[in-house]
TORPA-4810 file (N, C-alpha, C, O; in nm, 3 decimals):
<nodes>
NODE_1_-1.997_6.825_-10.808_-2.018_6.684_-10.796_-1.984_6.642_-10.653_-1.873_6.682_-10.617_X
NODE_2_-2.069_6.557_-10.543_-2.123_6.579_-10.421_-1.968_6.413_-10.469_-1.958_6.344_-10.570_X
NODE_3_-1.878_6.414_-10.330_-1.799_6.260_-10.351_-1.848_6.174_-10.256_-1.895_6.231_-10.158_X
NODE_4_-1.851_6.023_-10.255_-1.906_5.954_-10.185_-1.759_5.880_-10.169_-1.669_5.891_-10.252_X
NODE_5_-1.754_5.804_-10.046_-1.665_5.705_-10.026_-1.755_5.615_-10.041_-1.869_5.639_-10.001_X
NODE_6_-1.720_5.480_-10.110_-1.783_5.348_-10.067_-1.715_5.264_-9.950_-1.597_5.257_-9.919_X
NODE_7_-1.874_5.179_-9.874_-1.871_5.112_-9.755_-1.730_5.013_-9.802_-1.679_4.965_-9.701_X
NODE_8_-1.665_4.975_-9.916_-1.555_4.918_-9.902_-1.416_4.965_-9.864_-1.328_4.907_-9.801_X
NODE_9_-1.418_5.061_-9.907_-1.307_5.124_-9.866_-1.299_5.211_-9.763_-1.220_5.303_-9.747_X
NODE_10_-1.417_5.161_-9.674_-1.467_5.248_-9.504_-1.446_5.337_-9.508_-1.357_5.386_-9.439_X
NODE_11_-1.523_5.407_-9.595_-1.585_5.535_-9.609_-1.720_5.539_-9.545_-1.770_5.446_-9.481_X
NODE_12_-1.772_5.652_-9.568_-1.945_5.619_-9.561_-2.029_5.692_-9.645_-1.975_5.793_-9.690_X
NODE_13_-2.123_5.675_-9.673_-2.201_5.696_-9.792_-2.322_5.806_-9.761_-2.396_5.807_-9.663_X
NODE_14_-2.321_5.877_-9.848_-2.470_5.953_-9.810_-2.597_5.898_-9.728_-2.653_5.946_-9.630_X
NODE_15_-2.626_5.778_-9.805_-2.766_5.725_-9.727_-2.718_5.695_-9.568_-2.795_5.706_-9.473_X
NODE_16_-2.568_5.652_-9.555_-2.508_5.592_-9.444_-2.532_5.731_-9.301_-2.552_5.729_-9.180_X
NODE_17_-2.519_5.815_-9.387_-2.495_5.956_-9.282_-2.678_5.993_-9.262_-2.718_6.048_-9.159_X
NODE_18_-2.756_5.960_-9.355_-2.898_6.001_-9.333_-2.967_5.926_-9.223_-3.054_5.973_-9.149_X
NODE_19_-2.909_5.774_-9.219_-2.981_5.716_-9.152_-2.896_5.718_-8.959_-2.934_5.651_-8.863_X
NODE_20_-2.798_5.801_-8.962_-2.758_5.801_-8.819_-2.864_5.866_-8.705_-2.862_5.861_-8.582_X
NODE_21_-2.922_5.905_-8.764_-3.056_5.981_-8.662_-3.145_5.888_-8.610_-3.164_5.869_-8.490_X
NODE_22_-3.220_5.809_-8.736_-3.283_5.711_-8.669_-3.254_5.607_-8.591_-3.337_5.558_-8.514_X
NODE_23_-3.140_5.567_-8.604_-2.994_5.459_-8.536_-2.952_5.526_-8.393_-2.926_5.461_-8.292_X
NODE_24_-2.951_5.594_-8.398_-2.963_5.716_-8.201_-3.096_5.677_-8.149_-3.123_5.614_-8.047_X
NODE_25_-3.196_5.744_-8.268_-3.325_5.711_-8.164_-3.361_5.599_-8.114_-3.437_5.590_-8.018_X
NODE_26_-3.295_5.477_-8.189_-3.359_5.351_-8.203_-3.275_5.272_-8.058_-3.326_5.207_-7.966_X
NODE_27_-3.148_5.305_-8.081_-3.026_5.282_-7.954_-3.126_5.332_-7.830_-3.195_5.247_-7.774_X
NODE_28_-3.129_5.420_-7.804_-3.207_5.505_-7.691_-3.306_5.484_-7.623_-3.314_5.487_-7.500_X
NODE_29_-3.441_5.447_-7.748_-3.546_5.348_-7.665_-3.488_5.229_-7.654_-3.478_5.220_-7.532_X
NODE_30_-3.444_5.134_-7.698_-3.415_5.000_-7.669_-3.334_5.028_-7.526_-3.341_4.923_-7.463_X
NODE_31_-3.236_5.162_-7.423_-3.202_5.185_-7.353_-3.335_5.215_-7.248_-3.349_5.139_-7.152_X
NODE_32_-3.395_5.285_-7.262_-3.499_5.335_-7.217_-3.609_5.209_-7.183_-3.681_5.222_-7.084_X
NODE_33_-3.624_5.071_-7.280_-3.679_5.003_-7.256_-3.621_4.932_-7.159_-3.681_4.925_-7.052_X
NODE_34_-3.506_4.871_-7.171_-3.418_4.781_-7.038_-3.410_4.851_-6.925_-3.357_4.795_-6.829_X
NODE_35_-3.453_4.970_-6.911_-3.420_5.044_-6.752_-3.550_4.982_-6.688_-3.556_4.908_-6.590_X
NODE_36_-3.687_5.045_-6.793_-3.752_4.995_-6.772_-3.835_4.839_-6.726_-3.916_4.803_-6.641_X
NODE_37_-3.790_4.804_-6.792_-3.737_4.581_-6.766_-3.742_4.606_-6.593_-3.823_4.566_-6.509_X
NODE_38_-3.625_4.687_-6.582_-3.553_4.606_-6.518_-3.586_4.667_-6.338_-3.545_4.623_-6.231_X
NODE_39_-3.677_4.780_-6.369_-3.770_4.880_-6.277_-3.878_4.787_-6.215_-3.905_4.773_-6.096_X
NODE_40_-3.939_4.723_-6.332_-4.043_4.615_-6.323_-3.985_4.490_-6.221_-4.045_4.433_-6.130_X
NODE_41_-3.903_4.478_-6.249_-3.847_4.332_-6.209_-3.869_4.362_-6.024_-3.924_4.270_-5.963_X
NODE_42_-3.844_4.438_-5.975_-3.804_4.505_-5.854_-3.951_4.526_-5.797_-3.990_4.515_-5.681_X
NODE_43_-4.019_4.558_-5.908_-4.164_4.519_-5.792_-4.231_4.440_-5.735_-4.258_4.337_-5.797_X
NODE_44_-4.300_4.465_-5.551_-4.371_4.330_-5.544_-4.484_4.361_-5.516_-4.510_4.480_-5.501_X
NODE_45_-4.570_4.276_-5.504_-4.687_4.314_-5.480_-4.836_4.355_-5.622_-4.957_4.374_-5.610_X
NODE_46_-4.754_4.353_-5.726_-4.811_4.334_-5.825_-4.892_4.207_-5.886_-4.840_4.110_-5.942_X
NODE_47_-4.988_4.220_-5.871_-5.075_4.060_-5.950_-4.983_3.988_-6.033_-4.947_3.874_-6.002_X
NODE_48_-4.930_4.064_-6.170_-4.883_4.006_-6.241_-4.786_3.915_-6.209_-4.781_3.821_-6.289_X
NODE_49_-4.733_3.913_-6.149_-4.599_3.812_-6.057_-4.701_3.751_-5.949_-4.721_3.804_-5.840_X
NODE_50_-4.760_3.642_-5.990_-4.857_3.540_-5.920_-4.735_3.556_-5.810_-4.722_3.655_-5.738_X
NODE_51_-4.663_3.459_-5.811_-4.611_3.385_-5.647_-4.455_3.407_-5.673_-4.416_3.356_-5.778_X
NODE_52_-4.354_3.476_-5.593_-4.251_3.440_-5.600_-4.177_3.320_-5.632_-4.237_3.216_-5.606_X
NODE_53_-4.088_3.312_-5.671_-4.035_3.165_-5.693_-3.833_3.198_-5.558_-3.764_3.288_-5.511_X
NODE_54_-3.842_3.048_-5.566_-3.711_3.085_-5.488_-3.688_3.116_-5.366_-3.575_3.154_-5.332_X
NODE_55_-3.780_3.107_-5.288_-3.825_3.166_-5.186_-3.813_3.021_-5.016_-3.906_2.940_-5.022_X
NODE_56_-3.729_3.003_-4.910_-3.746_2.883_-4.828_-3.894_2.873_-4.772_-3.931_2.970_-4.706_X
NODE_57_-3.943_2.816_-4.782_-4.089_2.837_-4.682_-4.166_2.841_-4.753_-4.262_2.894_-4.698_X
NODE_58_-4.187_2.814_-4.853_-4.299_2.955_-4.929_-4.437_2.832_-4.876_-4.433_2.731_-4.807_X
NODE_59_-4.545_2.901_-4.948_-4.616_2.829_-4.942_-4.715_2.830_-5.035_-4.708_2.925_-5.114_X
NODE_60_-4.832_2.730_-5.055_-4.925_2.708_-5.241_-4.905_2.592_-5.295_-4.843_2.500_-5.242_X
NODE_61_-4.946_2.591_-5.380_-4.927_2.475_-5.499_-4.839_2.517_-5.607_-4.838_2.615_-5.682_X
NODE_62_-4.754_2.398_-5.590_-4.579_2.435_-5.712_-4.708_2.372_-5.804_-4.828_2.356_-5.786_X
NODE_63_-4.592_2.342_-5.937_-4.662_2.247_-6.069_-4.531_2.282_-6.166_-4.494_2.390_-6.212_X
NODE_64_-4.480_2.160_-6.178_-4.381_2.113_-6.272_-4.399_1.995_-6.348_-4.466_1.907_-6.294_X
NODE_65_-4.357_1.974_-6.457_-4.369_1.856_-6.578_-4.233_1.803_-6.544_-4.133_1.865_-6.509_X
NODE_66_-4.253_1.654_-6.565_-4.138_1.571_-6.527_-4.209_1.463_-6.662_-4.323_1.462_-6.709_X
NODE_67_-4.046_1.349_-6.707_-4.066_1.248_-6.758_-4.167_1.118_-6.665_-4.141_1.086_-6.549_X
NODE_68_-4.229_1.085_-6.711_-4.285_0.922_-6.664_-4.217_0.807_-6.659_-4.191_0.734_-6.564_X
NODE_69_-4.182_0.798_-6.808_-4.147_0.685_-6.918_-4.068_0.707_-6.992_-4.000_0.796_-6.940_X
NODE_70_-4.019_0.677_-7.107_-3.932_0.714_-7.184_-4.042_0.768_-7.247_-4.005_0.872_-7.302_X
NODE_71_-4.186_0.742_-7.269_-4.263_0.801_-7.376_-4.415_0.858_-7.329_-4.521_0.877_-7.388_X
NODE_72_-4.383_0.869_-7.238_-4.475_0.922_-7.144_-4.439_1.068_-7.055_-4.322_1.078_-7.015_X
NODE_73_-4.538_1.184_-7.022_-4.434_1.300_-6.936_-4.589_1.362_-6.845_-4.709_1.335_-6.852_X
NODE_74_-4.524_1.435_-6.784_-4.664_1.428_-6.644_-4.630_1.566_-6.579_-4.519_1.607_-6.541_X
NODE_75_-4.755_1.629_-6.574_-4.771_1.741_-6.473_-4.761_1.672_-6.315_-4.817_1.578_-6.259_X
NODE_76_-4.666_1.765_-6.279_-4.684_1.720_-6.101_-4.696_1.802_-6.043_-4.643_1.908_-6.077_X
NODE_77_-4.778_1.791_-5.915_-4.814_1.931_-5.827_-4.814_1.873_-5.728_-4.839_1.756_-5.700_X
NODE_78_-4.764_2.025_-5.627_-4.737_1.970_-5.488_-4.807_2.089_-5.415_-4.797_2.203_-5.460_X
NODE_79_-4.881_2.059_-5.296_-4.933_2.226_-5.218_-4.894_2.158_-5.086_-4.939_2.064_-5.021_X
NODE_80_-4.807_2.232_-5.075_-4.695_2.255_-4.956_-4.837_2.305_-4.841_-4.803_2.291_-4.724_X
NODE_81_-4.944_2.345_-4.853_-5.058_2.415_-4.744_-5.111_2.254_-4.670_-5.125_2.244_-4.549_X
NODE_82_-5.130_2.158_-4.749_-5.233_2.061_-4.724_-5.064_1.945_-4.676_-5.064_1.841_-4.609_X
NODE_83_-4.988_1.989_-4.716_-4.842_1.857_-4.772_-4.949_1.735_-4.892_-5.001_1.633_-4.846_X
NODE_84_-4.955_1.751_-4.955_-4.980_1.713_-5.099_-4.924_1.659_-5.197_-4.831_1.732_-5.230_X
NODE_85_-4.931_1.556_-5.273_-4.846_1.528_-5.370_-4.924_1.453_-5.487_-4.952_1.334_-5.477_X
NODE_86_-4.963_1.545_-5.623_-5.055_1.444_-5.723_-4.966_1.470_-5.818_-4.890_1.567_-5.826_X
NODE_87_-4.984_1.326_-5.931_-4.941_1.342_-6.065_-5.036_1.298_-6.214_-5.089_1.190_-6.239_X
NODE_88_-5.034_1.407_-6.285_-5.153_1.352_-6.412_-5.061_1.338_-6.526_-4.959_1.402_-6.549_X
NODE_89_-5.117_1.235_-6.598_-5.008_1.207_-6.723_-5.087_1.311_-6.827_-5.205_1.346_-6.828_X
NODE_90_-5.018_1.334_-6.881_-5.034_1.402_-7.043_-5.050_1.305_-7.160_-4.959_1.260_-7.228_X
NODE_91_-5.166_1.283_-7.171_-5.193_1.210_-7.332_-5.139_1.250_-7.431_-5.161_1.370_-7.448_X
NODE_92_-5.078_1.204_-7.507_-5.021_1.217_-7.576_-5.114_1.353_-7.701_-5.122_1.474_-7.681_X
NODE_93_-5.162_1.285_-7.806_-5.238_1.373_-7.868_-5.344_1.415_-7.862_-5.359_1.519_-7.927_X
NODE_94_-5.444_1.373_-7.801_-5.547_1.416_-7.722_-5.564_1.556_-7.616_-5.666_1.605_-7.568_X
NODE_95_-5.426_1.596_-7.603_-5.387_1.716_-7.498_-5.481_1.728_-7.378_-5.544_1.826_-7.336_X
NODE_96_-5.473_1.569_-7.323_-5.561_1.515_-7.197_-5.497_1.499_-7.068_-5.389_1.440_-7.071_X
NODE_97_-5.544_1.542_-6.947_-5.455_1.517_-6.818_-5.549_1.387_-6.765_-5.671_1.393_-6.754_X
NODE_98_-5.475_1.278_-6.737_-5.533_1.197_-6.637_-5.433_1.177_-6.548_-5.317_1.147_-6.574_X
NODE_99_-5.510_1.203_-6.382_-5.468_1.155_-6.264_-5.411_1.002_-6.246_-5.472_0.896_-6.259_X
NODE_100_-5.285_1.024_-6.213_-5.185_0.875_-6.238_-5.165_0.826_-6.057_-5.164_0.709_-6.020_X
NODE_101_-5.150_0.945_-5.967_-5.118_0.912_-5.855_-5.106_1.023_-5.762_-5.029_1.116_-5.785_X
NODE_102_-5.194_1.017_-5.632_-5.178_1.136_-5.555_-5.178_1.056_-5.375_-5.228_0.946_-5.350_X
NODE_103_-5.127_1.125_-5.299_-5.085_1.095_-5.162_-5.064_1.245_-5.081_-5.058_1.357_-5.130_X
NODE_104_-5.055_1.207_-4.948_-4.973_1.342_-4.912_-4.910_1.253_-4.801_-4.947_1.143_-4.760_X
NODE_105_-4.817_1.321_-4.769_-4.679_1.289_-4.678_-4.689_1.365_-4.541_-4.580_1.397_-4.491_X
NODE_106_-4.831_1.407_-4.456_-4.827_1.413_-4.376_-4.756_1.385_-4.267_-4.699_1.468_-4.195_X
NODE_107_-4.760_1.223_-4.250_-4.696_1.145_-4.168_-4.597_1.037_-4.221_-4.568_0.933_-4.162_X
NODE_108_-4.541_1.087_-4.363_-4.411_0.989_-4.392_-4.321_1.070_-4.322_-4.239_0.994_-4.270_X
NODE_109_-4.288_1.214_-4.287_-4.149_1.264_-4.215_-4.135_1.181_-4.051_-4.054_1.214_-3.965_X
NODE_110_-4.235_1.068_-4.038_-4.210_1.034_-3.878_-4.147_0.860_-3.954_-4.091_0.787_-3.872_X
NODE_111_-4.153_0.831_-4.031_-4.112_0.695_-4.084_-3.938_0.731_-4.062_-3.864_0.829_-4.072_X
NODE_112_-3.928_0.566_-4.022_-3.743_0.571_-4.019_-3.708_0.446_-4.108_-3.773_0.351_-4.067_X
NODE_113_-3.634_0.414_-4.209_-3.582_0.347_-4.285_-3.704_0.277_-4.355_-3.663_0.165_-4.327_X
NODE_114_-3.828_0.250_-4.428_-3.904_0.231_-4.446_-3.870_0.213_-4.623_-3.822_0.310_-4.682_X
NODE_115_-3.898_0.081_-4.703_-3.914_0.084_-4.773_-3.747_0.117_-4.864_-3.736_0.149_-4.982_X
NODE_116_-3.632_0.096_-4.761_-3.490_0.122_-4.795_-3.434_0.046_-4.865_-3.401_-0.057_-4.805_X
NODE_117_-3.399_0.050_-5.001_-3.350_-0.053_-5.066_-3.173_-0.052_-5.069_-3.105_0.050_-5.084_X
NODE_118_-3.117_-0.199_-5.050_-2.947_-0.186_-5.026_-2.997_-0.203_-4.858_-3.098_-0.251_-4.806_X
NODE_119_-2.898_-0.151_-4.813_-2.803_-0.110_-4.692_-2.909_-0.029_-4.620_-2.961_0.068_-4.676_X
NODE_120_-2.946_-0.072_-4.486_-3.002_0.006_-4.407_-2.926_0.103_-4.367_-2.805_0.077_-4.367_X
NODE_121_-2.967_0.236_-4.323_-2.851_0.392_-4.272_-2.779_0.300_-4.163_-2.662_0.291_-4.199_X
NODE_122_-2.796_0.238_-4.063_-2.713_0.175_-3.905_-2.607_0.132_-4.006_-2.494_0.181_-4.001_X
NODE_123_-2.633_0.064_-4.074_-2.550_-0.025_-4.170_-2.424_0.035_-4.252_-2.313_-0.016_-4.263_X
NODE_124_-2.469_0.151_-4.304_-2.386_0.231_-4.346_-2.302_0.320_-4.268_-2.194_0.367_-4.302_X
NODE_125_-2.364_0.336_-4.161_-2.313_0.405_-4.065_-2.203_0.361_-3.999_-2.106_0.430_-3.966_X
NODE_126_-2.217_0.260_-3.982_-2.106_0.116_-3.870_-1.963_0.115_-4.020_-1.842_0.103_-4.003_X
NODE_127_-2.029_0.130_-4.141_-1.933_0.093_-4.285_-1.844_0.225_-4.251_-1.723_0.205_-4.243_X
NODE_128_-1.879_0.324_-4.236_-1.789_0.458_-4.256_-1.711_0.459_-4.131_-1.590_0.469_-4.150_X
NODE_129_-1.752_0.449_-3.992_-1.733_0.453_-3.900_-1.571_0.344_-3.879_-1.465_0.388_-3.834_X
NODE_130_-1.591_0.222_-3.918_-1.506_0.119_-3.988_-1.371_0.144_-4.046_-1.262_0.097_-4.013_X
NODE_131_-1.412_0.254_-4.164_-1.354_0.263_-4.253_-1.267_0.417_-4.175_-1.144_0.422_-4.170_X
NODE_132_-1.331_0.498_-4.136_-1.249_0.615_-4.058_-1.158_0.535_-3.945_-1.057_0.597_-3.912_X
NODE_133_-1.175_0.420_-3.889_-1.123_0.347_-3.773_-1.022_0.328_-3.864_-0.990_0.446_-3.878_X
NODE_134_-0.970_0.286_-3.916_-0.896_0.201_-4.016_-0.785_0.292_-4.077_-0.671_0.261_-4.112_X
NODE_135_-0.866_0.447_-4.079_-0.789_0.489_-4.145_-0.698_0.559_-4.071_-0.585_0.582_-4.115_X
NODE_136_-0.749_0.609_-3.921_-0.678_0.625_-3.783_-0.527_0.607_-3.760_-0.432_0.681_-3.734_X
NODE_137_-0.557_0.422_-3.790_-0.458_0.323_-3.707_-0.372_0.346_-3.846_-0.268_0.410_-3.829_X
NODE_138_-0.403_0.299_-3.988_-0.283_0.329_-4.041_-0.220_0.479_-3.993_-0.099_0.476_-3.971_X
NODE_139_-0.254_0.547_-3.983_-0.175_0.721_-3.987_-0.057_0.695_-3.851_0.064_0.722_-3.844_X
NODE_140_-0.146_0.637_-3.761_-0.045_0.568_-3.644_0.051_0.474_-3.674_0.134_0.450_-3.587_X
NODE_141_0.058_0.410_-3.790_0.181_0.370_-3.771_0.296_0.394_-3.865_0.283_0.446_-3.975_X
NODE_142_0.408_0.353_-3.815_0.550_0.424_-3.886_0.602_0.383_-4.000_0.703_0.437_-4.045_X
</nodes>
């Protein structure tokens, strides 16, 4: 008569000992697969990886989804080649893009305070400037 321990009393069981073979093989590729992962990851130049991401400079057309509205949300794209900037809303159930607003910013990096709401920068500038003065003269005195 063949004795078994039972899984309660952490033993292990016949079927428990049959199936350790396939439980190695199975460990092993799932090892064999992540080397692999991770071999892939390291290549460049491959199609499949359209465009780096992360990159200073890069250059193309990004495309990210942002909120609108509270009930509204919008593809936005930018091509850094042309300086570009469009946005299409997403219809709701219709799974429709309409063009909401596009510009490019060629010549906004030569604008200076334009469209500044509050406190012009001089303004803020003279505030800190003020406020470091101030904080000077107390340290100077006893």
């Amino acid at each position: 008569m063949e004795r078994t321990a039972s899984p309660a009393t952490g033993g292990s069981t016949a079927a428990g000992r049959h199936h350790a073979g396939p439980m190695w093989l199975i460990g092993a590729s799932l090892a064999v697969i992540a080397v692999c992962m991770v071999l892939r990851l390291e290549e460049r130049g491959n199609p499949v990886f359209a465009q780096p991401m992360g990159q200073a400079g890069a250059l193309g057309i990004f495309a990210f989804t942002g909120q609108l509205s509270p009930s509204t949300h919008g593809l936005f794209m930018v091509d850094v080649d042309t300086m570009t900037v469009w946005c299409y809303e997403i219809l709701g159930d219709s799974k429709e893009l309409r063009l909401v607003a596009g510009r490019t910013w060629r010549y906004d990096r030569y604008l200076e305070n334009f469209n500044c709401a509050g406190f012009a920068p001089e303004v803020i500038e003279n505030m800190v400037q003020e406020a470091r003065d101030a904080k000077l003269r107390h340290r100077g005195k006893p």
